[in-house]
mmCIF file of the N, C-alpha and C atoms, coordinates in Angstrom:
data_MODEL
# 
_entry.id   MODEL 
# 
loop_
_atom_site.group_PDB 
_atom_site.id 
_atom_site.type_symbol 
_atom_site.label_atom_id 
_atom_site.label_alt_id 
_atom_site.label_comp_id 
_atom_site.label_asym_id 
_atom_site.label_entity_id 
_atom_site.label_seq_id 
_atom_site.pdbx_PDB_ins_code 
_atom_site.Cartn_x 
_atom_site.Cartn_y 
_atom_site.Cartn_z 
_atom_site.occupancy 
_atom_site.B_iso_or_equiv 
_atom_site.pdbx_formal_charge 
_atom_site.auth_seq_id 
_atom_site.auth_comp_id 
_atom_site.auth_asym_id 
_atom_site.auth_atom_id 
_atom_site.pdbx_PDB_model_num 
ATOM 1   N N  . UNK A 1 1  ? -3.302  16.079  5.420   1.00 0.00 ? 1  UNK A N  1 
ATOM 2   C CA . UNK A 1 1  ? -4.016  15.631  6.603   1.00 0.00 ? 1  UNK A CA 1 
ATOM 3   C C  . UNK A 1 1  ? -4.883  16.778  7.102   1.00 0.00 ? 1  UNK A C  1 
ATOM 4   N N  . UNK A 1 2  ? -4.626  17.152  8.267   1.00 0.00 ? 2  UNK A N  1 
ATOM 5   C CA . UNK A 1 2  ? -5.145  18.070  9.020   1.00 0.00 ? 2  UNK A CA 1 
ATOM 6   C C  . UNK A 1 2  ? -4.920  19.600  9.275   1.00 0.00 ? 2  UNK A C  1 
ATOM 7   N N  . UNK A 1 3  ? -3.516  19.595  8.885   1.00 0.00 ? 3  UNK A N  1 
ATOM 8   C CA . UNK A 1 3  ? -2.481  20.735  9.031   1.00 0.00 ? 3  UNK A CA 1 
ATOM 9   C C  . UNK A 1 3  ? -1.619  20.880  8.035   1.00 0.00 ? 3  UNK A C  1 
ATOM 10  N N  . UNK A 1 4  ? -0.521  21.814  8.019   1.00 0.00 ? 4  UNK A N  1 
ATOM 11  C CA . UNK A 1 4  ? 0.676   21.402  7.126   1.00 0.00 ? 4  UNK A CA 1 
ATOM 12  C C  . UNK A 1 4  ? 1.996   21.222  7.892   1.00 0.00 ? 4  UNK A C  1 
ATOM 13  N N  . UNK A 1 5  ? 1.837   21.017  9.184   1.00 0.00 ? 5  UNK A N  1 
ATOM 14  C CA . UNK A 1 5  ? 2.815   20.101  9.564   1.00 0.00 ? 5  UNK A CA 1 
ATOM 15  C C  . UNK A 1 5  ? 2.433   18.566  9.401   1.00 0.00 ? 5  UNK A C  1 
ATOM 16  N N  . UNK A 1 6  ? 1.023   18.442  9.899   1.00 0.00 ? 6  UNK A N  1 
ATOM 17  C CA . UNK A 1 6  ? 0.773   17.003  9.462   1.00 0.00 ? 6  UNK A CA 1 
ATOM 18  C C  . UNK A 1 6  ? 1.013   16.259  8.025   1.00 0.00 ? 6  UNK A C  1 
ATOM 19  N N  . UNK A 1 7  ? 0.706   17.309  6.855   1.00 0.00 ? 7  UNK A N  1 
ATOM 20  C CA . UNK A 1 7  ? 0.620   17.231  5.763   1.00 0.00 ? 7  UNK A CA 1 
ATOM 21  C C  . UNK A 1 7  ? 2.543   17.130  5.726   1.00 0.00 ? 7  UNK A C  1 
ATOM 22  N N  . UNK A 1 8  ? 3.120   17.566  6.012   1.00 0.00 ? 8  UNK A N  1 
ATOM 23  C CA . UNK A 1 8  ? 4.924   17.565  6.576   1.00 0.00 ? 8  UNK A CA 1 
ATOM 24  C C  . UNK A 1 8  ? 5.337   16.266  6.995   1.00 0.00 ? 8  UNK A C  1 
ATOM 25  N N  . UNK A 1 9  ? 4.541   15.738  7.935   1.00 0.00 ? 9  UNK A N  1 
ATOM 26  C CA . UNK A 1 9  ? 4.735   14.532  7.804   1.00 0.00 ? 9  UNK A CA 1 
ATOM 27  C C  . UNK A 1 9  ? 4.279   13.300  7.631   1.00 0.00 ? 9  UNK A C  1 
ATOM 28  N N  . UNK A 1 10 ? 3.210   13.629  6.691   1.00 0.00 ? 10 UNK A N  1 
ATOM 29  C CA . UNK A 1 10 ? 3.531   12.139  6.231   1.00 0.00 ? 10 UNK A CA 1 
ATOM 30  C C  . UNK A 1 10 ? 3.893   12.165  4.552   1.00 0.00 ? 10 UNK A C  1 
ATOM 31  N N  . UNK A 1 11 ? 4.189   13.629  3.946   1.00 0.00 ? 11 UNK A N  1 
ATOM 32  C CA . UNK A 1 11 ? 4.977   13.492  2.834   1.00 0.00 ? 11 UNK A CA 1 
ATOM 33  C C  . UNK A 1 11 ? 6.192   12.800  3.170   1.00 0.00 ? 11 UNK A C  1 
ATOM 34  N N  . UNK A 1 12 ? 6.896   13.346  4.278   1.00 0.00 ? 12 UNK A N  1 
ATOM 35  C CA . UNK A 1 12 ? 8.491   12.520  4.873   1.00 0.00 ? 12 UNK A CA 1 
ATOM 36  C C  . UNK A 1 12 ? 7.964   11.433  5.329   1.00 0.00 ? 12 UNK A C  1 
ATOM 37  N N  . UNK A 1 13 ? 6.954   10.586  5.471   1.00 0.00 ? 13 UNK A N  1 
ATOM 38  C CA . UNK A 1 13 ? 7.213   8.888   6.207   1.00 0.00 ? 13 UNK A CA 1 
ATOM 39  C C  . UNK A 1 13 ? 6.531   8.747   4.370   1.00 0.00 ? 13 UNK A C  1 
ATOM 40  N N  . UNK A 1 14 ? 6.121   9.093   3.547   1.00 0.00 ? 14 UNK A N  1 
ATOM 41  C CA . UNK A 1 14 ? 5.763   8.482   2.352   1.00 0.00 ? 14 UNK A CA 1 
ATOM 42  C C  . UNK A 1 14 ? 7.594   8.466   1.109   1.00 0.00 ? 14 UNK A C  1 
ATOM 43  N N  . UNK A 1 15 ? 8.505   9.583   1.439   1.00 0.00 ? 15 UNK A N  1 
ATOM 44  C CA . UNK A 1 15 ? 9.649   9.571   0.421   1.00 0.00 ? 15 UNK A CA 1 
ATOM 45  C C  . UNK A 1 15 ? 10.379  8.676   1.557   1.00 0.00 ? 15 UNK A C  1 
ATOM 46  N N  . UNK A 1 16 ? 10.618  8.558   2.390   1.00 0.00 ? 16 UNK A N  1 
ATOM 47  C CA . UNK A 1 16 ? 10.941  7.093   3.508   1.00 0.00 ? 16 UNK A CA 1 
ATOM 48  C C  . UNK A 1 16 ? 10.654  6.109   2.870   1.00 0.00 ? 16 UNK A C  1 
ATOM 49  N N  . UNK A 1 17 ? 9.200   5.824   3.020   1.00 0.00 ? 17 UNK A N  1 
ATOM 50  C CA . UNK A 1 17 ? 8.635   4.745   2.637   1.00 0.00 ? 17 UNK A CA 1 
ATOM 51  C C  . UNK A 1 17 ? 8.569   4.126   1.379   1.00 0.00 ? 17 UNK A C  1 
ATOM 52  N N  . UNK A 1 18 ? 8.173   4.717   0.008   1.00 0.00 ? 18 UNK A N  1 
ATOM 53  C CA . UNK A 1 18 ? 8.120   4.531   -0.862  1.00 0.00 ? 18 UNK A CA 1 
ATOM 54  C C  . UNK A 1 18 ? 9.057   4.206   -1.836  1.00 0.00 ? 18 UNK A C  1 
ATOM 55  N N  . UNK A 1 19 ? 10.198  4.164   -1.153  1.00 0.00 ? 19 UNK A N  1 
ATOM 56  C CA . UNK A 1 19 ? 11.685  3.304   -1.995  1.00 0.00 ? 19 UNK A CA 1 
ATOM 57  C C  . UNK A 1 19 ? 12.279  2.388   -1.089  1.00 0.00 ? 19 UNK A C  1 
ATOM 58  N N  . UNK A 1 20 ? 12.132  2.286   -0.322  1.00 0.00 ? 20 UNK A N  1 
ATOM 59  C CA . UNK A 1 20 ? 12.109  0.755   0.875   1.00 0.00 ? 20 UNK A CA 1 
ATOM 60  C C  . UNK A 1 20 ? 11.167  0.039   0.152   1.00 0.00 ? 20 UNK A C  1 
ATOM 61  N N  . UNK A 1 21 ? 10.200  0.350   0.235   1.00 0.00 ? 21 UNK A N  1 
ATOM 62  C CA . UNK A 1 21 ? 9.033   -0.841  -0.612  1.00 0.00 ? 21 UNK A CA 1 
ATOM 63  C C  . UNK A 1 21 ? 9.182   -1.459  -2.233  1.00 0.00 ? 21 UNK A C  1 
ATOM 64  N N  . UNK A 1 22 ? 9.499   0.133   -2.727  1.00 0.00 ? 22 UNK A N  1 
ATOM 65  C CA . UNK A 1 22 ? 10.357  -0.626  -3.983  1.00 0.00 ? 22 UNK A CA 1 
ATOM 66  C C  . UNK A 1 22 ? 11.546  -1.485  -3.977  1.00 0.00 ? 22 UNK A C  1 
ATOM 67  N N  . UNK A 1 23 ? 12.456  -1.421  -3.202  1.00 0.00 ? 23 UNK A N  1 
ATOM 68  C CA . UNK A 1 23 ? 13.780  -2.273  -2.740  1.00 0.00 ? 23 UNK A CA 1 
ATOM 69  C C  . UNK A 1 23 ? 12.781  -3.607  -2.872  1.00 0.00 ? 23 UNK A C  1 
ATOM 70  N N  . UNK A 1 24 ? 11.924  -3.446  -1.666  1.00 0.00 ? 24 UNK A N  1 
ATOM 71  C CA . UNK A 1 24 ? 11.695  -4.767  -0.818  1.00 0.00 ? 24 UNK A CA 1 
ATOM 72  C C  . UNK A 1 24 ? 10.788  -5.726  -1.786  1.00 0.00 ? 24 UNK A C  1 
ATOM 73  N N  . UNK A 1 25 ? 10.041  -5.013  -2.804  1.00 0.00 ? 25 UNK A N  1 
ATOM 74  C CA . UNK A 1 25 ? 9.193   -5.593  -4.031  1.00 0.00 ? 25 UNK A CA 1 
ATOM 75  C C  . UNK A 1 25 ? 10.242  -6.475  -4.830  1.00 0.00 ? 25 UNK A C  1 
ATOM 76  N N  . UNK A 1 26 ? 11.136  -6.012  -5.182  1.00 0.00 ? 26 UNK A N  1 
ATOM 77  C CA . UNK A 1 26 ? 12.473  -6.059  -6.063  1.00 0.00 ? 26 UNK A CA 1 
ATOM 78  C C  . UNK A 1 26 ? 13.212  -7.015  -5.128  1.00 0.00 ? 26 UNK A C  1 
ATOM 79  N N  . UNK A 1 27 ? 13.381  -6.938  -4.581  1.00 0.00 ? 27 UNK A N  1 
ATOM 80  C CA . UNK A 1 27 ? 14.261  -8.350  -3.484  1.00 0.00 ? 27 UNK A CA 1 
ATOM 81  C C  . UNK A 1 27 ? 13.135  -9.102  -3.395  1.00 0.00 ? 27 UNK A C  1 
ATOM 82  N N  . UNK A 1 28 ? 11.933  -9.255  -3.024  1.00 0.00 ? 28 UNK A N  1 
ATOM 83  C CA . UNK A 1 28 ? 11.047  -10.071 -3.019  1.00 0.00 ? 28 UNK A CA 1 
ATOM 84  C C  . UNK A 1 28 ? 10.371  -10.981 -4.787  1.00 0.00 ? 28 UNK A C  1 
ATOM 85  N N  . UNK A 1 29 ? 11.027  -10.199 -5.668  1.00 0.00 ? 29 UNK A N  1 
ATOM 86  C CA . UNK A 1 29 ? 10.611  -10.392 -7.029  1.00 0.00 ? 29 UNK A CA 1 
ATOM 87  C C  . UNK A 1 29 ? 9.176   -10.747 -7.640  1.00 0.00 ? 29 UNK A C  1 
ATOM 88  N N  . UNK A 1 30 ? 8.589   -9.715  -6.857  1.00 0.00 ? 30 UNK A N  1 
ATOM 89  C CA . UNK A 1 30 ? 7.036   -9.338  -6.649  1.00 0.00 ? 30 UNK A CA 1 
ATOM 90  C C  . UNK A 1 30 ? 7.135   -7.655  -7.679  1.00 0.00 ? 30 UNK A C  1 
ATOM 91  N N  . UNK A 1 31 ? 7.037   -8.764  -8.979  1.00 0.00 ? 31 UNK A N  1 
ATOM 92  C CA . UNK A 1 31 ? 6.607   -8.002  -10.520 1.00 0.00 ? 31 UNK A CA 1 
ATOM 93  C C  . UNK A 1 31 ? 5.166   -7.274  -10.535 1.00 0.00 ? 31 UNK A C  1 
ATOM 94  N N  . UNK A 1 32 ? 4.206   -7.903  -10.170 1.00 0.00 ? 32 UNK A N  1 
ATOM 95  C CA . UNK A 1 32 ? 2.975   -7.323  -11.010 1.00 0.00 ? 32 UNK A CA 1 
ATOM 96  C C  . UNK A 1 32 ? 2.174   -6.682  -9.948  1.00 0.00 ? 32 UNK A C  1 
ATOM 97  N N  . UNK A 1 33 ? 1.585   -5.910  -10.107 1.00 0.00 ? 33 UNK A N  1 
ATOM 98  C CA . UNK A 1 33 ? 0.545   -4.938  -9.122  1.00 0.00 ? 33 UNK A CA 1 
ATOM 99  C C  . UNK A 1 33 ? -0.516  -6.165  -8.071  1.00 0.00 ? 33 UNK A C  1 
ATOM 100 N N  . UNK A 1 34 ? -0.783  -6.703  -8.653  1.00 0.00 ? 34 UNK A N  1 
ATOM 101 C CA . UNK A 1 34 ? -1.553  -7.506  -7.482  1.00 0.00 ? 34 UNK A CA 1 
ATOM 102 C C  . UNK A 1 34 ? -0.606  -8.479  -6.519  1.00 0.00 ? 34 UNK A C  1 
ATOM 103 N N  . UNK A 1 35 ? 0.576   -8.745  -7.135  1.00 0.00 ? 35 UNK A N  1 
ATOM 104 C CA . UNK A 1 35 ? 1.068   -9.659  -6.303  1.00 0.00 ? 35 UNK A CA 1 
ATOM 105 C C  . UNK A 1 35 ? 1.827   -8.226  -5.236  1.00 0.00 ? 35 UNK A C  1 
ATOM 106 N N  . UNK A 1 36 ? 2.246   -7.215  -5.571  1.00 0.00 ? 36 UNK A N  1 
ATOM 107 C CA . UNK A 1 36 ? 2.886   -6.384  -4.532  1.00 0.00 ? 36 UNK A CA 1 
ATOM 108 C C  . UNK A 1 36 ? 1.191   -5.566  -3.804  1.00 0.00 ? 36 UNK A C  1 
ATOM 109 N N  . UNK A 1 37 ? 0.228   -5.632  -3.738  1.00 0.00 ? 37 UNK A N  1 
ATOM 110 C CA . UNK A 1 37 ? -0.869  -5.408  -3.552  1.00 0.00 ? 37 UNK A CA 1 
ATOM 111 C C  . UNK A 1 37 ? -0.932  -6.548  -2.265  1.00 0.00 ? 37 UNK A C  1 
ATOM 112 N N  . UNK A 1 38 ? -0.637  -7.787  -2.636  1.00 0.00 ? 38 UNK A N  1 
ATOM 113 C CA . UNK A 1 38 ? -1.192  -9.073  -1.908  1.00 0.00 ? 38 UNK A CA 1 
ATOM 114 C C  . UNK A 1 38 ? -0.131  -8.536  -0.674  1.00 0.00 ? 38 UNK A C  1 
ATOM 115 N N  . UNK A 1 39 ? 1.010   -8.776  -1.087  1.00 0.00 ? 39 UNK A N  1 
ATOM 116 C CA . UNK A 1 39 ? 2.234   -8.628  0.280   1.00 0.00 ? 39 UNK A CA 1 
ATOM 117 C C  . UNK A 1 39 ? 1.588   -7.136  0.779   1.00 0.00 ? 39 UNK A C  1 
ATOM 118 N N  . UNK A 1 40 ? 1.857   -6.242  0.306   1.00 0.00 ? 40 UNK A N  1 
ATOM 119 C CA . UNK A 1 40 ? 1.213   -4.801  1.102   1.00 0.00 ? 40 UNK A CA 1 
ATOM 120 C C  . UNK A 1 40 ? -0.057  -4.798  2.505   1.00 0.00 ? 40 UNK A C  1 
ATOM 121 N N  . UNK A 1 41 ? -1.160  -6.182  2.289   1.00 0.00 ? 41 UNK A N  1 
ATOM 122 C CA . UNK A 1 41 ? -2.352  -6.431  2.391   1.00 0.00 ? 41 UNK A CA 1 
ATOM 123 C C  . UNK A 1 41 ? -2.355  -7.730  3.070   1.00 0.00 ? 41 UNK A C  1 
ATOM 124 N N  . UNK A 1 42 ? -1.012  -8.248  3.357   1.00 0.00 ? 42 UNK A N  1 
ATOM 125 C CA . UNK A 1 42 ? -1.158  -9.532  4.265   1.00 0.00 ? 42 UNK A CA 1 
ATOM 126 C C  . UNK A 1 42 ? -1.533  -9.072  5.632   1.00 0.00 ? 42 UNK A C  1 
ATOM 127 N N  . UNK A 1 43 ? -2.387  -9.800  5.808   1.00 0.00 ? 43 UNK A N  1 
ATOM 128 C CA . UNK A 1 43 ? -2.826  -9.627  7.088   1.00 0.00 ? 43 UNK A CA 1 
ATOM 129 C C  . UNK A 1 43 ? -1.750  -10.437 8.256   1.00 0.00 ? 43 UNK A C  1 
ATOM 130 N N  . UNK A 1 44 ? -0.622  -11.207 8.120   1.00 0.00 ? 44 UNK A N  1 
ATOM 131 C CA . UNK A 1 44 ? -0.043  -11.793 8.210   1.00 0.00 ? 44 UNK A CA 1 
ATOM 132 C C  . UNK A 1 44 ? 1.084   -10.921 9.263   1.00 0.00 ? 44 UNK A C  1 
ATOM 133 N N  . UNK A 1 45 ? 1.092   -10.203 8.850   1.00 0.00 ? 45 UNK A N  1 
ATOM 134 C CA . UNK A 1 45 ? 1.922   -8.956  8.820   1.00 0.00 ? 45 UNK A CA 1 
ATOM 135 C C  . UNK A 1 45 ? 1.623   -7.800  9.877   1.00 0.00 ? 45 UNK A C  1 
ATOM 136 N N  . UNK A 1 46 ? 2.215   -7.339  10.725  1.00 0.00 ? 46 UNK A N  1 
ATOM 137 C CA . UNK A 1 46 ? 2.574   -6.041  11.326  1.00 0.00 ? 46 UNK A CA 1 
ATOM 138 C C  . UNK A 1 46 ? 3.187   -5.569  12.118  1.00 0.00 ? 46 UNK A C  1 
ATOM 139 N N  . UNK A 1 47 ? 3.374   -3.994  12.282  1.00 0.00 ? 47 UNK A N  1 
ATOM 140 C CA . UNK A 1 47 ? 4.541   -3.649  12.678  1.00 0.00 ? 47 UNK A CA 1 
ATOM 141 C C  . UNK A 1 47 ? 4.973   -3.794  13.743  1.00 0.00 ? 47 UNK A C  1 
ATOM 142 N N  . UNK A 1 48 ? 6.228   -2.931  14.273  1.00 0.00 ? 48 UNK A N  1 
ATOM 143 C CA . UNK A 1 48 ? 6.843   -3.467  15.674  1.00 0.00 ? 48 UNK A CA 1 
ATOM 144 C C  . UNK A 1 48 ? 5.569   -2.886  16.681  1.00 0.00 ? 48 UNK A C  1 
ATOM 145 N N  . UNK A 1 49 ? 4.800   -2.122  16.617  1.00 0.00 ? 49 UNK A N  1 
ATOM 146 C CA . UNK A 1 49 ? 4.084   -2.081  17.785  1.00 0.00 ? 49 UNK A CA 1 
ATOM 147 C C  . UNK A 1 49 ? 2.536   -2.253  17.609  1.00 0.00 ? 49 UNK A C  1 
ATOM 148 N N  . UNK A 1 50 ? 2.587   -3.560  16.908  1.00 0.00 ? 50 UNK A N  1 
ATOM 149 C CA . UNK A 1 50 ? 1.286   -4.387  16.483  1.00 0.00 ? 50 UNK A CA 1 
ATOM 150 C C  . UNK A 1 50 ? 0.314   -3.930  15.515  1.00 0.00 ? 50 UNK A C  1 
ATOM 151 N N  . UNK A 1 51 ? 0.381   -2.485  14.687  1.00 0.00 ? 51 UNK A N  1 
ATOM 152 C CA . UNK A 1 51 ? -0.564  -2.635  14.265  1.00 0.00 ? 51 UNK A CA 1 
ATOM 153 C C  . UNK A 1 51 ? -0.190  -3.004  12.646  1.00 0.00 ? 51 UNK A C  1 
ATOM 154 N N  . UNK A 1 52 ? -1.828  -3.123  12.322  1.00 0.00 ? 52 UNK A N  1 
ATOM 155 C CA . UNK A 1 52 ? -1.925  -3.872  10.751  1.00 0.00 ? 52 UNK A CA 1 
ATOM 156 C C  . UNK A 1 52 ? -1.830  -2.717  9.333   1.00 0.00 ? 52 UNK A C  1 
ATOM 157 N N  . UNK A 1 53 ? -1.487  -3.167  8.468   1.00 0.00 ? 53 UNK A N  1 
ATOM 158 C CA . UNK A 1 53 ? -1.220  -2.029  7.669   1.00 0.00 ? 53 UNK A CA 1 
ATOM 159 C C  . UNK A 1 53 ? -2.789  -0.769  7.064   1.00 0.00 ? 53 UNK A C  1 
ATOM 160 N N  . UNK A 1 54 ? -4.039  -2.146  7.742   1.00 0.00 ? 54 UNK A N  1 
ATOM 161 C CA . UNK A 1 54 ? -4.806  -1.142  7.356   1.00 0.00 ? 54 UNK A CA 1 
ATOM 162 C C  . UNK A 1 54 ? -5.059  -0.444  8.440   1.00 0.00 ? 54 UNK A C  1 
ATOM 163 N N  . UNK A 1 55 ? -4.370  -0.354  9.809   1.00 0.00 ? 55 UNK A N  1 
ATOM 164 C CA . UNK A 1 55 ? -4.201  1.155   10.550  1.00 0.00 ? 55 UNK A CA 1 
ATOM 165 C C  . UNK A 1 55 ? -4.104  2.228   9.734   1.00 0.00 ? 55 UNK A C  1 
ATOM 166 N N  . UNK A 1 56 ? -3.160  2.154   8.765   1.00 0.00 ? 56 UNK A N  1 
ATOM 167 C CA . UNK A 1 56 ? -2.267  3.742   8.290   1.00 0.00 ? 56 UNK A CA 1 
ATOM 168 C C  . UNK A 1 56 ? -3.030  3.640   6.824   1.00 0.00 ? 56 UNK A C  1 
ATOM 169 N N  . UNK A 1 57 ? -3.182  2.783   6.135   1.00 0.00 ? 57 UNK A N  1 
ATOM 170 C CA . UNK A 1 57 ? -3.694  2.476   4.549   1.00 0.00 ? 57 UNK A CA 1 
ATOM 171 C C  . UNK A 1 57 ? -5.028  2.068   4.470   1.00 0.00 ? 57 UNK A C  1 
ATOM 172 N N  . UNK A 1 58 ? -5.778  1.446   4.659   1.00 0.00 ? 58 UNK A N  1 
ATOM 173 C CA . UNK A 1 58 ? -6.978  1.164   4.692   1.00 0.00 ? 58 UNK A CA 1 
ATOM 174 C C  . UNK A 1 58 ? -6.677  -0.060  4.010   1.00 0.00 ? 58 UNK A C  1 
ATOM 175 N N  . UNK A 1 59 ? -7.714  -0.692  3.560   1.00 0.00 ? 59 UNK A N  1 
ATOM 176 C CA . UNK A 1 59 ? -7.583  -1.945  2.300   1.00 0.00 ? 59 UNK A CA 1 
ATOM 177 C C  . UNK A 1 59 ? -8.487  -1.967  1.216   1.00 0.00 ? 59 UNK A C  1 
ATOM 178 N N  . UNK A 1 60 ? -8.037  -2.746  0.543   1.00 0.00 ? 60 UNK A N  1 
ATOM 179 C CA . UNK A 1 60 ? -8.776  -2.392  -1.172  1.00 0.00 ? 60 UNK A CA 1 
ATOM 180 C C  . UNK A 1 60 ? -9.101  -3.760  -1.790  1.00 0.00 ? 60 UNK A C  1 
ATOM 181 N N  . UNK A 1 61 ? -10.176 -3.772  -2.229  1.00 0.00 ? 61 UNK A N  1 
ATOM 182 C CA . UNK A 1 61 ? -10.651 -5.309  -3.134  1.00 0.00 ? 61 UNK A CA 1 
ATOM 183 C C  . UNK A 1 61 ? -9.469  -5.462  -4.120  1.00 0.00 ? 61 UNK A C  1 
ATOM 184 N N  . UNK A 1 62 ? -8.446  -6.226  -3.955  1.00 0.00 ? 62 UNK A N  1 
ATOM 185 C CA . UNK A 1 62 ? -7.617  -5.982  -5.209  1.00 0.00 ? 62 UNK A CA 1 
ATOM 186 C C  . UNK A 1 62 ? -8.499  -6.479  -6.618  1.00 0.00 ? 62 UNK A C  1 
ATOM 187 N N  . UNK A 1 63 ? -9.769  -7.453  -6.498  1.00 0.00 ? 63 UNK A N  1 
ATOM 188 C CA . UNK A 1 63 ? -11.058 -6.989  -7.810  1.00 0.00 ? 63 UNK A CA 1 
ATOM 189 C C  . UNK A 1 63 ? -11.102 -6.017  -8.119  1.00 0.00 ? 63 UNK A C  1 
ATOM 190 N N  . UNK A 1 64 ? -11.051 -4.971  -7.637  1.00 0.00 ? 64 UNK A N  1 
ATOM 191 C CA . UNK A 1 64 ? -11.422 -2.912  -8.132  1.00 0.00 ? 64 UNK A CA 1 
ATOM 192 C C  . UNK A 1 64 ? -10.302 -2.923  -9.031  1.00 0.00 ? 64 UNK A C  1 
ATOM 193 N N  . UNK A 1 65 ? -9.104  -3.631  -9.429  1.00 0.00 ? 65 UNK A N  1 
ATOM 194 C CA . UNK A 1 65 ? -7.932  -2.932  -10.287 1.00 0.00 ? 65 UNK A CA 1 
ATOM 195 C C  . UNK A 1 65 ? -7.472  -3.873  -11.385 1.00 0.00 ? 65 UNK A C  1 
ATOM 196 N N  . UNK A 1 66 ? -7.430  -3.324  -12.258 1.00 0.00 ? 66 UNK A N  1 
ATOM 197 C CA . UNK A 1 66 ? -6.539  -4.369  -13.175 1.00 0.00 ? 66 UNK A CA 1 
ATOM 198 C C  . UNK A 1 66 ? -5.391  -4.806  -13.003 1.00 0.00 ? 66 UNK A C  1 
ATOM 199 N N  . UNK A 1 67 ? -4.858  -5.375  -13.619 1.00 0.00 ? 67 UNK A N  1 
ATOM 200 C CA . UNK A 1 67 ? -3.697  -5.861  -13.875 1.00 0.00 ? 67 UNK A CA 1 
ATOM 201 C C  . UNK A 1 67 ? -2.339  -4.808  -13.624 1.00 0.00 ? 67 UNK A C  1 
ATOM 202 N N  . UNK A 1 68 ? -2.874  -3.488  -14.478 1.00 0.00 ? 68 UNK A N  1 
ATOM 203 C CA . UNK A 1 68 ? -1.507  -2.285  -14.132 1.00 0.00 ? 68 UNK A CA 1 
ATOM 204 C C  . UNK A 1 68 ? -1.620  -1.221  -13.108 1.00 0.00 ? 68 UNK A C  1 
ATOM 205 N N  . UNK A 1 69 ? -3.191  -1.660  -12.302 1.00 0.00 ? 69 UNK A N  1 
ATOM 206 C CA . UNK A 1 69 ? -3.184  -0.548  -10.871 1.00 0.00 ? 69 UNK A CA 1 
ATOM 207 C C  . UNK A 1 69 ? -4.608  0.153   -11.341 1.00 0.00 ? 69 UNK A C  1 
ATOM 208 N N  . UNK A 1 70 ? -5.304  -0.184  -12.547 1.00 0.00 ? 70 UNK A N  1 
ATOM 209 C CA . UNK A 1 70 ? -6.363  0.899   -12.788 1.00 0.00 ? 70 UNK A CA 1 
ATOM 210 C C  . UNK A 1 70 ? -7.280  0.382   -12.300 1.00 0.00 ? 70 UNK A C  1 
ATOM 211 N N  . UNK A 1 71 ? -8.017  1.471   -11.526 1.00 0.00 ? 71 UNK A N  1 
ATOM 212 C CA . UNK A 1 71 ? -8.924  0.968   -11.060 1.00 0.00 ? 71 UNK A CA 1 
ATOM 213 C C  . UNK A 1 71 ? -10.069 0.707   -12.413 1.00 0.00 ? 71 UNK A C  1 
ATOM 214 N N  . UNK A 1 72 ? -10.737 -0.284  -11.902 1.00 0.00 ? 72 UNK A N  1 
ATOM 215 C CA . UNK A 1 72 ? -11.875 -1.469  -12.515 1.00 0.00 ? 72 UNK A CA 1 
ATOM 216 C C  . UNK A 1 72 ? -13.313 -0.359  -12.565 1.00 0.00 ? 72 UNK A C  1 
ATOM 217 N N  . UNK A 1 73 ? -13.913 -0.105  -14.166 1.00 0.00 ? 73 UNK A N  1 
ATOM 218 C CA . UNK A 1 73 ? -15.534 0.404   -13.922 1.00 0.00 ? 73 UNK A CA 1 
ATOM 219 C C  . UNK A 1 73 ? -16.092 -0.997  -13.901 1.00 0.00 ? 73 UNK A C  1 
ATOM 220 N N  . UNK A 1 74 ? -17.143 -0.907  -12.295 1.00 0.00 ? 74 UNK A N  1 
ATOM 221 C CA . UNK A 1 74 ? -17.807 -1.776  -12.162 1.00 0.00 ? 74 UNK A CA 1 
ATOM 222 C C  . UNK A 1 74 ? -19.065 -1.246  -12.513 1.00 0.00 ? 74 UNK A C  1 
ATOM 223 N N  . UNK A 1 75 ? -19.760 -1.742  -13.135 1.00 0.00 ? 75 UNK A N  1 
ATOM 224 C CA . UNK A 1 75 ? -21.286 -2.143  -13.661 1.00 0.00 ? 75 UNK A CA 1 
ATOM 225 C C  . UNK A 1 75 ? -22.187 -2.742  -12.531 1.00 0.00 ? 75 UNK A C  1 
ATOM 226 N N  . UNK A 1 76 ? -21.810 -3.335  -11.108 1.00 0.00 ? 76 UNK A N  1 
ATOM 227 C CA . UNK A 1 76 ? -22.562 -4.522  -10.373 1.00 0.00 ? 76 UNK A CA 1 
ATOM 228 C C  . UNK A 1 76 ? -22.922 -3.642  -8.819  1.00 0.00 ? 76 UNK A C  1 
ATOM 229 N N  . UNK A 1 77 ? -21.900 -2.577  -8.988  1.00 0.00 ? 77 UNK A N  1 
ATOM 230 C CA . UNK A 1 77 ? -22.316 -1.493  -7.417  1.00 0.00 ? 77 UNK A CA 1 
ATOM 231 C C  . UNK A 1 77 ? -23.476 -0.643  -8.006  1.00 0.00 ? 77 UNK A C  1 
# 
């Protein structure tokens, strides 16, 4: 981020985060990169004090990626 306390934390809300989501992919039986892409990206969705996930993540054409997460060379930008 900005600092290396900032950089401090959000390595600790990402090793938090990043095996909760695997759990929750895996209980949800959301196999393939776009379908755990789609749930990540519901707009449907947010947290206890309202905001949307593209507060903290931004959002992504899931078009830009293939099938295993790579991102797509587009020819059309």
């Amino acid at each position: 981020m900005f600092s290396e306390e900032g950089d401090l934390l959000v390595k600790r809300a990402l090793a938090e985060f990043l095996p909760a989501a695997n759990y929750s992919a895996a209980e949800a039986e959301l196999s393939t990169f776009h379908e755990r892409l789609s749930a990540l990206q519901d707009i449907d969705v947010r947290s206890a004090g309202g905001s949307y996930v593209d507060d903290y993540l931004g959002w992504v054409d899931p078009e830009d990626y293939d099938a295993s997460g790579a991102v797509r060379l587009r020819h059309d930008a």
